[in-house]
N, C-alpha and C positions, 0 to 999 in steps of 0.2 A: 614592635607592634604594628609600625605603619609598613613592614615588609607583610607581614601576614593578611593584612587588609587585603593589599596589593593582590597577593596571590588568590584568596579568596572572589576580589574582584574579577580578575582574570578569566578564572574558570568559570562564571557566572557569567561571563559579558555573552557568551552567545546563546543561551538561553533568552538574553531580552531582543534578539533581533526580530526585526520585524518579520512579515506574514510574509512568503514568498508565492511567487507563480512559476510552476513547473513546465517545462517544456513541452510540446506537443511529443507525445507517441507516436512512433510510426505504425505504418503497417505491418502485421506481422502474418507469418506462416502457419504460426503452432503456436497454442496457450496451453502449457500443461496447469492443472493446478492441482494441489496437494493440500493437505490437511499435517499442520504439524504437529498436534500431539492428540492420538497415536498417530505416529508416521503412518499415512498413505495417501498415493496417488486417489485421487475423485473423479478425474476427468482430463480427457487430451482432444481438444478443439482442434480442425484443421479446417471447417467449412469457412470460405471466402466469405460468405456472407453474416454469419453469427460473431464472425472475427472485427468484422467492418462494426459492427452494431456494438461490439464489447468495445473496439476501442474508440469509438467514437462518443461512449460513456464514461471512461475512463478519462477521456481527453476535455469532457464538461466538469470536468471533478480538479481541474489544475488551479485554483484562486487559492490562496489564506492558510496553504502549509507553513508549516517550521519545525525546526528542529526541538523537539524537547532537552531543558537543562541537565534533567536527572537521569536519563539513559533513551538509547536507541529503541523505539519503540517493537515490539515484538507482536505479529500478528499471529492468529489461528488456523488462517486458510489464504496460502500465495497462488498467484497469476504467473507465473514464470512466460515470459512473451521471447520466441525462438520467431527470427528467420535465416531458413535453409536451415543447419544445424546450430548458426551463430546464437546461441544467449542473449541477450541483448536490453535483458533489465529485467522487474518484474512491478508487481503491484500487489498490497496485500491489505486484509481485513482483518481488525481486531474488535474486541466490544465496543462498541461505539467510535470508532475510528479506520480510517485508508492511511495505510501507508504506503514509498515508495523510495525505492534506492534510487535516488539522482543527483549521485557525487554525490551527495550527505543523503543521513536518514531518514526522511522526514515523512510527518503525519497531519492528518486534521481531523476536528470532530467533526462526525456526519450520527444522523438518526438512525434507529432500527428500518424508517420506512426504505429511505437511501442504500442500507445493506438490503432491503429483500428486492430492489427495484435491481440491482449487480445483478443477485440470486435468481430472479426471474428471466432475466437478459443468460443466466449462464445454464439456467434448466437446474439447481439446485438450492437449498433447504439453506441459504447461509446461515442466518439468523439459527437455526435449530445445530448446526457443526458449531456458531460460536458459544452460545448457550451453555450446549451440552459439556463441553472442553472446563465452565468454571463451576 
């Protein structure tokens, strides 16, 4: 019985970790971003300037992630962030949550105001793609 515990414990322990702070973003070249269900492409950012402003909002959003217990959180609409042709991570939005692959999964609650401030900074309708999708 006290093996079961154990293993139950286990898998649970990283669930209570605390709230992390994410590393700064770099600069990038190319923001594609996509819509995942139904798959499609929404938009591909290359201007110097709109890229500066996204990731400099993106880069005020790094406090009070973690990883959730019960699975990898799964967004609506991803930021895939490209310099030169290199990939080099991305950013993503779900109902009420950002997430971001940073060597683990992780996410945080933000408001509906928070997604449409992204959405206005990106020239798009988040808030209405995430909506629509439930």
């Amino acid at each position: 019985m006290r093996k079961i515990f154990a293993v139950i414990f286990i898998l649970l322990l990283p669930g209570c970790a605390g709230k992390q702070t994410l590393s700064i973003l770099e600069m990038v070249d190319e923001i594609q971003i996509e819509q995942v269900y139904p798959k499609q492409e929404l938009l591909i950012l290359n201007d110097k300037e709109k890229i500066k402003d996204i990731i400099a909002f993106l880069n005020s959003e790094k406090h009070g992630w973690s990883g959730p217990w019960y699975s990898a959180p799964v967004g609506q609409v991803y930021l895939n962030l490209y310099k030169g042709k290199k990939y080099i991570g991305n950013f993503y939005v779900g109902l009420n949550f950002f997430g971001r692959d940073n060597g683990a999964l992780l996410s945080h609650a933000v408001s509906d105001e928070v997604i449409s401030q992204l959405g206005a900074l990106l020239g798009l309708d988040l808030l209405g793609i995430i909506y629509a999708t439930w």
